[in-house]
VOGU-3710 file (C-alpha; in Angstrom, 3 decimals, decimal comma):
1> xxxxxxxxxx> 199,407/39,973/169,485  198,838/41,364/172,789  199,866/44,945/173,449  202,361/45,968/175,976  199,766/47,236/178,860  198,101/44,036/178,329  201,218/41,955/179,808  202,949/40,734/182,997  205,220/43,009/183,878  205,157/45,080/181,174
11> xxxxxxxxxx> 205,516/49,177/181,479  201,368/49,594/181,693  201,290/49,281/185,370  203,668/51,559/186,095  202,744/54,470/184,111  199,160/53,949/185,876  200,749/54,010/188,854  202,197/56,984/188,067  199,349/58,735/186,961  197,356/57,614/189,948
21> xxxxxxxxxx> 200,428/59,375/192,064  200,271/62,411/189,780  196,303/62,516/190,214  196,474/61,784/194,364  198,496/64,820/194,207  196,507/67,029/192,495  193,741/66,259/194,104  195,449/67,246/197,368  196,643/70,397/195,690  193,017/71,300/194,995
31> xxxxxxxxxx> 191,898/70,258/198,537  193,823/72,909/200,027  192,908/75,437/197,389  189,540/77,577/197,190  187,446/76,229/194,126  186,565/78,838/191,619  183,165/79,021/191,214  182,082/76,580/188,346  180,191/77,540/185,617  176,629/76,010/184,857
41> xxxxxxxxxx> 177,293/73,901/181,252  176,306/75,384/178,683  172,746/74,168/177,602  172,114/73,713/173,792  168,588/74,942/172,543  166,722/73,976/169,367  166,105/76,322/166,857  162,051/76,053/168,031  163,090/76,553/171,444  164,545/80,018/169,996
51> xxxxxxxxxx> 162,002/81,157/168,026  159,120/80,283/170,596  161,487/82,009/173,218  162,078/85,166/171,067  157,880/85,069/170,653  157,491/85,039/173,702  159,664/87,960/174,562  157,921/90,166/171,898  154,811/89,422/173,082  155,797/90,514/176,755
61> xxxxxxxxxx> 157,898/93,507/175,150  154,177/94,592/173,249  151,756/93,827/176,370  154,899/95,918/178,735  154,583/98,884/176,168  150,671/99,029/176,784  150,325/99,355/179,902  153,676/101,721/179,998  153,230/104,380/176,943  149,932/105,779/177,592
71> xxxxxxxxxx> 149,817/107,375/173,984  150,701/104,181/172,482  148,350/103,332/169,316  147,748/100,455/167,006  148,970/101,845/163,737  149,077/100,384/160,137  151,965/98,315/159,124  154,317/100,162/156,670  156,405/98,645/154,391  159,744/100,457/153,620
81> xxxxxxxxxx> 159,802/102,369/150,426  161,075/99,723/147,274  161,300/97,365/149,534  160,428/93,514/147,906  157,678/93,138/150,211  156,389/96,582/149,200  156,438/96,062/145,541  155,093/92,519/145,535  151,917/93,532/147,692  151,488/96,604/145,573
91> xxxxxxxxxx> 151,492/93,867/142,414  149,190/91,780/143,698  146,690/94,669/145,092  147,019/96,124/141,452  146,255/92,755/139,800  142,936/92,141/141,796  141,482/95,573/141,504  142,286/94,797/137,500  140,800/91,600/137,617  137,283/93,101/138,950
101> xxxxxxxxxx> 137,445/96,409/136,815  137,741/93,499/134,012  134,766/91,759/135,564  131,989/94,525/135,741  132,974/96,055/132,492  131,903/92,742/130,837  129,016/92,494/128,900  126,883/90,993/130,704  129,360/92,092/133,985  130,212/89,338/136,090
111> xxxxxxxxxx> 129,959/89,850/139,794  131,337/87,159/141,838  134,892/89,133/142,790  132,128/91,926/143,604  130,141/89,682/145,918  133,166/88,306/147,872  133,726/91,977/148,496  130,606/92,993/149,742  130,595/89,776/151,955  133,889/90,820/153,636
121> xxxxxxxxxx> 132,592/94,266/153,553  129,650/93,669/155,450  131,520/91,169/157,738  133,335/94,085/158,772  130,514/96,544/159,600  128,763/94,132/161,711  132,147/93,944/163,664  131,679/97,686/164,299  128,442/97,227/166,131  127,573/97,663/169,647
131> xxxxxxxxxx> 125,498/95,120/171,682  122,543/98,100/171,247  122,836/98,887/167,917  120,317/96,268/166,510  118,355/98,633/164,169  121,614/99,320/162,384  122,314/95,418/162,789  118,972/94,621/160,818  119,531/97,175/158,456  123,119/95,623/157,092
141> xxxxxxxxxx> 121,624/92,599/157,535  118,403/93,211/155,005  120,669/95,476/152,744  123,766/93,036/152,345  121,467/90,035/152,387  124,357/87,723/150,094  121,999/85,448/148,909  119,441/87,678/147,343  122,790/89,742/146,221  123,678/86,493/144,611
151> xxxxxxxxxx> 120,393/86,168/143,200  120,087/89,663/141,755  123,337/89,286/139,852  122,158/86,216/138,194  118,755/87,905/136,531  121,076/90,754/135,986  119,390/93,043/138,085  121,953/94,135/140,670  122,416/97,491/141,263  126,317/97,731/142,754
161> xxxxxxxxxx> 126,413/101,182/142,779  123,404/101,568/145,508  124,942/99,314/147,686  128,395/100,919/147,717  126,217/104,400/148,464  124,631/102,389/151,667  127,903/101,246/152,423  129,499/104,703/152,518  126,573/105,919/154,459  126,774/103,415/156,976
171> xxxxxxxxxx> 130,931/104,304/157,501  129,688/107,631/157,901  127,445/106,695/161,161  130,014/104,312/162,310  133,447/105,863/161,962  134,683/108,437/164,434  134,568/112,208/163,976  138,266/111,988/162,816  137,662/110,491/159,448  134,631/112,319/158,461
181> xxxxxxxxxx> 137,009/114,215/156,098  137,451/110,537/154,287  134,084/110,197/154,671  133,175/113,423/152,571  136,451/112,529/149,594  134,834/108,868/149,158  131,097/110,521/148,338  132,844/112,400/145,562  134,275/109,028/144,104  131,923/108,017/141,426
191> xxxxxxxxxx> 133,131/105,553/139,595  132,731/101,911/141,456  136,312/100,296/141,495  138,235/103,194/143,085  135,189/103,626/144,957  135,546/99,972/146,567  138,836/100,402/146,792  138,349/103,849/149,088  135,873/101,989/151,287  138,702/99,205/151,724
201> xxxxxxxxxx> 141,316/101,943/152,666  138,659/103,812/155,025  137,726/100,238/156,994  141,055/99,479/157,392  141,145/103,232/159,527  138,236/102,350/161,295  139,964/99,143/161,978  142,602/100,914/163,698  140,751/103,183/165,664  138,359/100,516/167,132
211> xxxxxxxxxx> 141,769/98,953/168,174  143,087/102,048/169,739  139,532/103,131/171,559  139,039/99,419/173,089  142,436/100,014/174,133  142,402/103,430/176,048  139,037/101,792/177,276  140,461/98,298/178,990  144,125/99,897/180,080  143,333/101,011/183,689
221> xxxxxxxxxx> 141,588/97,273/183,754  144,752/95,057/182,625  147,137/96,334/185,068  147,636/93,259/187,157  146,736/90,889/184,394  148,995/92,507/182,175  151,395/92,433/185,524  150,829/88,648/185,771  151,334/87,857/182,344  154,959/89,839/181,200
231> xxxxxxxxxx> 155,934/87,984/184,961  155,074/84,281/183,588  156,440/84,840/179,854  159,525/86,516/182,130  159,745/83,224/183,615  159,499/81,462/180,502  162,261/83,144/179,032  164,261/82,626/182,642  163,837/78,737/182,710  165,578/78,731/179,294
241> xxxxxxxxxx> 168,350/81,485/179,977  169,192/80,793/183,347  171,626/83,406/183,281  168,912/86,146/182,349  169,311/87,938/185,930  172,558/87,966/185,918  172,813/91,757/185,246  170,116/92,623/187,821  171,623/90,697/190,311  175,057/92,997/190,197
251> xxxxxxxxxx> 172,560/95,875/190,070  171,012/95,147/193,562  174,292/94,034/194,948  176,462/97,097/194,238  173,240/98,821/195,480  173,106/97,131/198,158  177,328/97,895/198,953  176,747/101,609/198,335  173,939/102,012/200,963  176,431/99,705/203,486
261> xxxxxxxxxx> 179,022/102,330/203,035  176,839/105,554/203,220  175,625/103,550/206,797  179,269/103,502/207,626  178,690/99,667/208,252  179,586/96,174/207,146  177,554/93,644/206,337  176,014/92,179/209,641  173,280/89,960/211,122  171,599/93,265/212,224
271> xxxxxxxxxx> 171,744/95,667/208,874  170,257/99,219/209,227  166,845/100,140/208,359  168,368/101,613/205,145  168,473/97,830/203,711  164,969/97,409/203,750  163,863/95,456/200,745  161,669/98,716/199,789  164,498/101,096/200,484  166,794/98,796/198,488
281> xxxxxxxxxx> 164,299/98,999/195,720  163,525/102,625/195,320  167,414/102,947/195,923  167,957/101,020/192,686  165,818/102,552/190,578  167,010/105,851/191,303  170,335/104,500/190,694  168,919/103,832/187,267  168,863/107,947/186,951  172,798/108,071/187,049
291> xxxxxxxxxx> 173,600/104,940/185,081  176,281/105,176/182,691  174,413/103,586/179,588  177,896/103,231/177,607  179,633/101,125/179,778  177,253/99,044/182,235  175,029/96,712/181,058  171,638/97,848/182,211  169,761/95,430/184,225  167,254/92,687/182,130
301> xxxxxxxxxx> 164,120/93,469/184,556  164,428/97,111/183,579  165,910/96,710/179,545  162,270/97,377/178,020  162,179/100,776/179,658  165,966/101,913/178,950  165,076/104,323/176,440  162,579/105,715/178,484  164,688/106,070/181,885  167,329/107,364/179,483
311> xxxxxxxxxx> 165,251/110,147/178,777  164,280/110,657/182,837  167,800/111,114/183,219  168,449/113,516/180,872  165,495/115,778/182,022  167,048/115,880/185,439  170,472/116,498/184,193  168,769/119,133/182,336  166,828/120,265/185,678  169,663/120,315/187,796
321> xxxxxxxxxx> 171,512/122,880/185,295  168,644/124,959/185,385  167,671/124,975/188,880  171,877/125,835/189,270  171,645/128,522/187,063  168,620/130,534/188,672  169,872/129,793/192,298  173,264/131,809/191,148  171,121/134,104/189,896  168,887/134,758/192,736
331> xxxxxxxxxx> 171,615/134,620/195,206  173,503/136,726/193,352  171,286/139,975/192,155  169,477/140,003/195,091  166,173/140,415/196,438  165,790/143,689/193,950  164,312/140,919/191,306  162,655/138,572/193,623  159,184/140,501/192,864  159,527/141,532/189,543
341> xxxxxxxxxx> 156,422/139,553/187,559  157,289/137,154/184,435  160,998/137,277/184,929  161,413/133,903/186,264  159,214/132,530/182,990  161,654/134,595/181,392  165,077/133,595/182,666  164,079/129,951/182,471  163,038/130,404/178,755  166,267/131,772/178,395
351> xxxxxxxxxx> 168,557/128,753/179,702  166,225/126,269/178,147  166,404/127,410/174,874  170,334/127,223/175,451  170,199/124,227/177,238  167,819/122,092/174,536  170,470/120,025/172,498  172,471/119,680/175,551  172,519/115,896/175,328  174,057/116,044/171,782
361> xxxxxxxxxx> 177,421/114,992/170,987  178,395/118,035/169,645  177,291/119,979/172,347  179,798/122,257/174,728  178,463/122,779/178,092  180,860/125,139/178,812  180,173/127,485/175,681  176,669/127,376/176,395  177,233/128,495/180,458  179,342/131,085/179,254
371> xxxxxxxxxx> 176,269/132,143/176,389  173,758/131,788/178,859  175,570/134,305/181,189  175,978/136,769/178,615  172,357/136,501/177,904  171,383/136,450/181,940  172,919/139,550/182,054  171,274/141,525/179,431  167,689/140,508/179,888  168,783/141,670/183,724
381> xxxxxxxxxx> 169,496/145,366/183,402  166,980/145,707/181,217  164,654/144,387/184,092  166,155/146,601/186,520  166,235/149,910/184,670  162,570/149,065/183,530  161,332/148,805/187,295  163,793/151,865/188,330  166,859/150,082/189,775  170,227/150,490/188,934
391> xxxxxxxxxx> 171,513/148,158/186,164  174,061/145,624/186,323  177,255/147,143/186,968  180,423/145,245/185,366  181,731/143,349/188,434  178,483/142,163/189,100  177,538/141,208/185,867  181,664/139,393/185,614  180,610/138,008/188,786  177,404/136,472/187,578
401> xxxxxxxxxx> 179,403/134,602/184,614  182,022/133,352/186,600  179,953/131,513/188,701  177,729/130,627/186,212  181,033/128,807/183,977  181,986/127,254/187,425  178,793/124,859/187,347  181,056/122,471/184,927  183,183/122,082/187,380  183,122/118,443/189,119
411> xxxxxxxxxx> 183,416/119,669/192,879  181,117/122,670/192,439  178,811/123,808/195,059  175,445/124,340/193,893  175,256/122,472/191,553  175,940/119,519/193,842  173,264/120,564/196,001  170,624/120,853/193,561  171,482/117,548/192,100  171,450/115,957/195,673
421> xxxxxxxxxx> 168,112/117,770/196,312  166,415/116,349/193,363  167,664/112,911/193,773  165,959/113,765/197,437  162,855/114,755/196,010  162,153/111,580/193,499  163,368/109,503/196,363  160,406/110,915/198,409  158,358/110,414/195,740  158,646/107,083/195,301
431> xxxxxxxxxx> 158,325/106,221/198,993  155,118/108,518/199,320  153,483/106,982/196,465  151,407/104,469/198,870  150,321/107,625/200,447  149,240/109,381/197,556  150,526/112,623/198,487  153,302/114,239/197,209  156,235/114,890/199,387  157,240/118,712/199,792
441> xxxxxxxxxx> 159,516/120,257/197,773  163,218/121,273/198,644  164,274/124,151/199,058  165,516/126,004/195,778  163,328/124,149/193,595  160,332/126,189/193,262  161,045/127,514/189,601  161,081/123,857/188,155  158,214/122,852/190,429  156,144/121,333/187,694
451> xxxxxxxxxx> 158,852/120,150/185,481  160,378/118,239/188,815  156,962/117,009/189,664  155,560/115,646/185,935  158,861/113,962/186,040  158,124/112,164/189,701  155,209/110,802/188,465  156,618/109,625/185,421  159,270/107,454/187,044  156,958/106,640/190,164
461> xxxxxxxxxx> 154,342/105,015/187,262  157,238/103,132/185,587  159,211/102,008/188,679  155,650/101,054/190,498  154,629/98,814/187,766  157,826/97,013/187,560  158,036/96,322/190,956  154,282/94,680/190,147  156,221/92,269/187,588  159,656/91,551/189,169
471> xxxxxxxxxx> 158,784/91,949/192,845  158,955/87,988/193,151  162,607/87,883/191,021  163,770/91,223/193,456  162,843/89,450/196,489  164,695/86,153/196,152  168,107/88,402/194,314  167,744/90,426/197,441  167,619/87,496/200,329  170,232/86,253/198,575
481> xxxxxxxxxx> 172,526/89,084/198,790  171,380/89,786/202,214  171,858/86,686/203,258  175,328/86,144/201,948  176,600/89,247/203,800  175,168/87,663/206,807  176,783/84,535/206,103  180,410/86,691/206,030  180,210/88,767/208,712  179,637/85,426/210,724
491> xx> 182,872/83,481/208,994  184,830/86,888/210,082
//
């Protein structure tokens, strides 16, 4: 039996004639309406795909926090107290050291756990040598000699203990001057298990150390292959999650608007100097130094270091405060304290201390303005009177307070100032840093001179070797955006 769309006449064609009517329409609906941008579709991954991508992104996360943290260090790997993975290793460690305490207390002992350990052990030591240490070379070579070990052990002859005293002897010309205190505690070890076992725990130090040293050696030499190689894994990662710029994208475009509306300008075929790809950039990254971490996303090129430009901005937070604080002060008493030695050590001790937890939740700002004013003024008259001038008199001293309480205050003065003049001088750093001299410092700054200036060089080192990566992502983000304000200002 046929079905009803399938005959003459029937209803079919004019329900598809309908439909085409209803579709003409729409489309002319949509052909006089602006199309919202479409979404890429969503691209499903393998589970290989994600774990070789997350691998890869570890790897760049390890090789970024090299070249980055110059204190970082190779450390052991520690397993978390009753942990599974803690008790199962500590199982297996106990049953082995067992096993060969079994061994050598047989009668006649049996060496062959022994031997696999002295093999490893003097696998190890050779690894420790330098390409002119080849007296100490032949030495482990004719002392660990495995075969004739071998050979002693079967004609009963070996003497295990002897070889575990050359052993320790050679960690003690091999290690560094840090573990000669292990050094010294394994000598006093007598019996030949723990003894083996020390030796184990002590090469597994020196193991460390070599990593560290070779590190701190070959650092200033990996910058731009380390450079080159968190780029390419960057662009590994990218060609899977196209998306993965998405966030630094919005962070160079509302850059970009901010600098367009400090120019008092729109965007035009002829934009001011001010949107200079390397203004742009340093721009951004001192953006980075008033980001509000709770609310914006931070930008993917700069995620690895979030923690650590966290911190940056906190410091100058902390700065600005400080440098607010002694300006008032200054300003305020007078030039009857401007020669008076140790007190400006002394009244920055004095707001630091208040000042440390200042990034805690629980902290007040204004309770700790209004203790640090109280404090300011004692540590002041006694200053004066020491040095013969007259002490702080009560409306000077209510004075002091007040304005020192008023920093909290959004629209306030000097604190403004100091904030715009640090911003100012990290700017200058940045864009001196080709230069290698370091720009001069404003006005009003002088008692946080070295504070303000460790910090420059901190964020110049950071922001400098991220440009290194991402310089080729920036680039093409920022012709983009240039480009698409040209674009507009042309339609207009």
């Amino acid at each position: 039996m046929q079905n009803d769309s399938d005959q003459p006449g029937g209803g079919g064609d004019k329900e598809s004639n309908e439909e085409r009517t209803q579709d003409a329409s729409e489309e002319t609906v949509r052909g006089n309406t602006p199309s919202p941008p479409q979404a890429s579709p969503p691209r499903f991954v393998s589970v290989e795909e994600l774990m070789e991508t997350a691998k890869g992104v570890t790897n760049m996360a390890l090789a970024h926090e090299i070249m980055v943290n110059q204190a970082f260090q190779v450390k052991p790997a520690e397993l978390p107290e009753g942990s599974l993975e803690r008790k199962v290793k500590e199982i297996m460690h106990k049953a082995f050291w067992d096993c060969l305490e079994t061994q050598l207390s047989e009668n006649p002992p049996s060496y062959s756990h022994a031997i696999k350990l002295l093999a490893e052990i003097k696998e190890t030591l050779l690894l420790f040598l330098l390409p002119g240490h080849g007296r100490l070379r032949t030495r482990i070579e004719e002392v660990l000699d495995l075969p004739l070990i071998q050979q002693q052990a079967e004609n009963r002859a070996l003497d295990i203990t002897q070889l575990a005293q050359f052993i320790v002897g050679m960690l003690g010309s091999l290690c560094a001057p840090c573990r000669d205190g292990d050094i010294r505690k394994i000598r006093e070890i007598t019996e030949i298990v723990p003894l083996l076992k020390a030796i184990f725990s002590v090469l597994d130090l020196m193991k460390m150390d070599m990593a560290n040293f070779t590190l701190s050696s070959i650092r200033p030499h990996l910058l731009q292959q380390s450079a080159e190689y968190e780029r390419n894994k960057f662009q590994d990662f990218l060609e899977k999650q196209p998306n993965a710029l998405d966030f630094a994208e919005k962070w160079l475009e509302e850059t970009v608007r901010c600098l367009r509306e400090e120019d008092g300008s729109s965007a035009s075929s002829s934009d001011p100097p001010s949107l200079l790809p390397l203004n742009v950039h340093n721009q951004a990254y001192l953006r980075l130094l008033r980001w509000d971490h709770a609310s914006d996303p931070f930008p993917e090129t700069v995620l690895m270091d979030q923690v650590r430009f966290l911190e940056m901005q906190q410091e100058v937070e902390q700065l600005v405060m400080l440098s607010s604080v002694l300006l008032i002060v200054y300003t305020t008493t007078g030039e009857a304290i401007s020669g008076l030695p140790g007190l400006m050590e002394t009244l920055k001790n004095t707001v630091n201390v208040v000042l440390a937890d200042m990034h805690m939740p629980s902290f007040s700002v204004e309770e700790a303005l209004a203790t640090i004013g109280e404090r300011l003024c004692v540590d002041l008259s006694q200053r004066l009177s020491q040095h013969g001038y007259s002490p702080f008199s009560t409306d000077r001293a209510s004075t002091l307070k007040g304005q020192i309480s008023a920093i909290t205050q959004p629209d306030n003065t000097v604190r403004k100032l100091m904030d715009s003049r640090v911003q100012s001088y990290l700017l200058a750093a940045l864009e001196s840093n080709h230069h290698k001299t370091p720009p001069p410092l404003p006005g009003g700054l002088a008692p946080v001179s070295r504070e303000l200036k460790e910090l420059a060089v901190r964020f110049g080192r950071l922001v400098n070797f991220n440009k290194l990566v991402f310089s080729p992502f920036y680039q093409k983000i920022l012709q983009r955006i240039l480009a698409t304000g040209e674009s507009l200002s042309t339609e207009t």
